[in-house]
Legacy VTK file of the C-alpha trace (Angstrom):
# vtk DataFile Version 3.0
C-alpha trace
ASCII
DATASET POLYDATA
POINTS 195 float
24.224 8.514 30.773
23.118 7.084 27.437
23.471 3.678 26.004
21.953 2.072 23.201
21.105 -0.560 22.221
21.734 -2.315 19.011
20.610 -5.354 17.263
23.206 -7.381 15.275
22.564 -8.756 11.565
20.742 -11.607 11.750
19.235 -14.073 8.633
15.748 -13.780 7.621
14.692 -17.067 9.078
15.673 -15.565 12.751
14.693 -11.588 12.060
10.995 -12.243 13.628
13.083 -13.236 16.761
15.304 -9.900 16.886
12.005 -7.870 16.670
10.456 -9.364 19.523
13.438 -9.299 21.384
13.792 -5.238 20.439
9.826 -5.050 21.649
10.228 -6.349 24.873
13.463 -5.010 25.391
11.892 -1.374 24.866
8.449 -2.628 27.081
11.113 -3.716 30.000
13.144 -0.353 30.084
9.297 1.790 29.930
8.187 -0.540 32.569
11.527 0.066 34.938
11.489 4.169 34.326
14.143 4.363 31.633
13.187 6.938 28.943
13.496 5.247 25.528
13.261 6.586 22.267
13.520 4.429 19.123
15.697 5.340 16.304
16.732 3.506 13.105
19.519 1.565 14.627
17.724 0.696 17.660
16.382 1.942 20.683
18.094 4.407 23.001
17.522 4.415 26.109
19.097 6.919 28.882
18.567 6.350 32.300
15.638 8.443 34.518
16.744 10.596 36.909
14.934 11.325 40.567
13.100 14.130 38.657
11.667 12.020 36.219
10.354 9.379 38.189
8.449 12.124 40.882
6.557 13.540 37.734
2.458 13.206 37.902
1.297 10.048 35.718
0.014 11.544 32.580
-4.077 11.756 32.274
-6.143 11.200 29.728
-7.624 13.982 27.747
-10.757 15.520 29.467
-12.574 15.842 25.630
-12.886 11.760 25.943
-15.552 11.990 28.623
-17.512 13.847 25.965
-18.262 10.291 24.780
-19.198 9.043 28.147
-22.701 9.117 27.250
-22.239 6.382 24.656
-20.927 3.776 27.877
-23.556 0.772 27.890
-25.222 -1.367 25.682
-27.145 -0.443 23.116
-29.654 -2.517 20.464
-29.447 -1.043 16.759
-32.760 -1.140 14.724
-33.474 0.140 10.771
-30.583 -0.520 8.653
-28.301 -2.442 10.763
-29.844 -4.611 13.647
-27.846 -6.138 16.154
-26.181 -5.038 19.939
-22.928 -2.573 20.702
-21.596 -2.037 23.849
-19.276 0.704 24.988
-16.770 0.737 27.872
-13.949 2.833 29.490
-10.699 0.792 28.762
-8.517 0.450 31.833
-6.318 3.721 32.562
-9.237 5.780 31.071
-7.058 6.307 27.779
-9.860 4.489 25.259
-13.045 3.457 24.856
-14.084 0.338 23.494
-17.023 -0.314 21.377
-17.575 -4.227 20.761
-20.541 -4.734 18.109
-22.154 -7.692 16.996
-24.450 -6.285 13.936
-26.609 -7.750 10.585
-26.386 -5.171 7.624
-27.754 -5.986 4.385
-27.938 -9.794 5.418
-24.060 -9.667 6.341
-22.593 -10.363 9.763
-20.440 -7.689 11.045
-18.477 -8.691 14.389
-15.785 -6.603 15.966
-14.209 -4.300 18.139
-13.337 -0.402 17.552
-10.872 1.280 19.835
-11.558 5.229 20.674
-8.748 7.440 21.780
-6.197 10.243 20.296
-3.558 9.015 18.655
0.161 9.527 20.480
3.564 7.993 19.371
6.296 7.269 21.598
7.626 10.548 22.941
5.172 12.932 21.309
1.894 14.687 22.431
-1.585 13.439 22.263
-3.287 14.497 18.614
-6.462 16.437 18.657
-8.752 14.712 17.014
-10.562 11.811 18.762
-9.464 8.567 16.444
-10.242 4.892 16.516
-9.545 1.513 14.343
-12.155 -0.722 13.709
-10.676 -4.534 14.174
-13.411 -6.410 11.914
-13.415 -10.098 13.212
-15.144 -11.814 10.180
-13.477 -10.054 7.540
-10.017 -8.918 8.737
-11.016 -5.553 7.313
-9.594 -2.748 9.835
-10.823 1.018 9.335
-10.022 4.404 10.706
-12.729 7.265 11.757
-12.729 10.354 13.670
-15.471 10.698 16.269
-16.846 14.086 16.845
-19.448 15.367 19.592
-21.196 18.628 19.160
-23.663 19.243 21.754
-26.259 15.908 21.037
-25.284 15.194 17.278
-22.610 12.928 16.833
-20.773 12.135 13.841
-18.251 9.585 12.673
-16.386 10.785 9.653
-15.121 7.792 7.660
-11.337 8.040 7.278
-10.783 11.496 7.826
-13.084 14.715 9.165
-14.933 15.814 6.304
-14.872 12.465 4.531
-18.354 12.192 2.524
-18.595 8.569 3.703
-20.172 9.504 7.701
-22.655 8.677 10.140
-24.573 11.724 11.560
-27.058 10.953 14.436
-28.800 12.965 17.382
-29.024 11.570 20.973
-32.688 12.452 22.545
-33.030 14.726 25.279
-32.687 11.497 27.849
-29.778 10.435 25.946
-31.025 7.062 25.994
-31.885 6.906 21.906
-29.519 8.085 19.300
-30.949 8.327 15.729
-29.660 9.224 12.532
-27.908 6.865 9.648
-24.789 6.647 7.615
-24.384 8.626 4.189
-21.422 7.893 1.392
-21.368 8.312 -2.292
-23.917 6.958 -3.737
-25.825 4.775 -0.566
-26.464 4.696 3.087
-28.846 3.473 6.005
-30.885 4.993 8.931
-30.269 3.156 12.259
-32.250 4.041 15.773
-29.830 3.163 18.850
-31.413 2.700 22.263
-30.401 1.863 25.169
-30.283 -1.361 26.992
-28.273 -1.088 30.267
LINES 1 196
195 0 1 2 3 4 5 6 7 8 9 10 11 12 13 14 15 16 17 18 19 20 21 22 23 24 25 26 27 28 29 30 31 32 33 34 35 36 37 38 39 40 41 42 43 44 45 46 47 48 49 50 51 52 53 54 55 56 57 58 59 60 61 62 63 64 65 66 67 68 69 70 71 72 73 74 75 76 77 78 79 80 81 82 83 84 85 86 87 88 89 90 91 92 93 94 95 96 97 98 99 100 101 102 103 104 105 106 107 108 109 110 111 112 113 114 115 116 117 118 119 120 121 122 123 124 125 126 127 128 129 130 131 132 133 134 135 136 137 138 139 140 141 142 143 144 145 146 147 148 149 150 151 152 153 154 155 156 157 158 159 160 161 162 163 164 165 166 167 168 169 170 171 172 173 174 175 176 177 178 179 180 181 182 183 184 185 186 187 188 189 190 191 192 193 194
């Protein structure tokens, strides 16, 4: 059984309203076990049957604990100083990193969320993506995190981007050193750890 669900015309000054309204209507239905879907006109939603509801919770995927090595708090040195601290979001989905850093004189304050990307009804990408949230600027940016045995790298945008930071973890994996390159600049940072 399918209904759907539709929202009616509404003026400008009360559109905000609808929206919200469509949000939680589509968060309520997830919550309950409904399968949703959204489509132009509004959400559809079709009731779950006994089969559904006895299927396994879905995991996250297993290439995220490549990153667990990077869970702590770490002080940055060189080109940027300052603090970042990593940690396992709850559900095990995303990692957080929250860094409060002084480049080139400049605060830089904010959080970065690591995960794959997955839209409503679709499978997890493969890349490992996050968006930086910049708290003093408003700026938000996209990378792709990649771990290859100790180097890491963090292409800027997209992998293969020639703005990225490239650095190696020591053998203890309690240092990571190496620097961020783009057109025409970069910086060398050492990143130890603190807890």
């Amino acid at each position: 059984m399918q209904a759907e669900i539709r929202t009616a015309p509404v003026s400008k000054k009360r559109r905000w309203a609808s929206r919200i309204l469509s949000g939680l209507t589509a968060l309520f239905l997830l919550v309950f076990g409904a399968q949703i879907t959204q489509t132009k006109g509004g959400i559809v939603m079709a009731e779950t049957d006994s089969s559904q509801a006895s299927q396994p919770s879905p995991k996250p995927n297993p290439d995220l604990k490549s990153l667990e090595r990077l869970v702590g708090t770490w002080k940055v040195s060189g080109g940027a100083q300052g603090e970042v601290r990593y940690e396992w979001m709850e559900g095990g989905f995303f990692l957080a990193q929250h860094f409060d850093l002084v480049h080139g004189g400049r605060k830089i304050k904010g959080i970065e969320v690591i995960g794959h990307l997955q839209p409503l009804g679709e499978e997890p990408g493969k890349e490992i993506r996050t968006r930086v949230y910049s708290f003093l600027d408003g700026l938000t940016l996209d990378y792709v995190y990649e771990l290859e045995g100790d180097t890491l790298t963090i292409w800027g945008g997209e992998k293969g981007s020639p703005a990225y930071y490239k650095g190696k973890f020591s053998a203890d994996g309690n240092t990571l050193t190496g620097g961020w390159v783009w057109p025409g600049g970069g910086y060398k940072t050492t990143t130890t750890r603190v807890k």
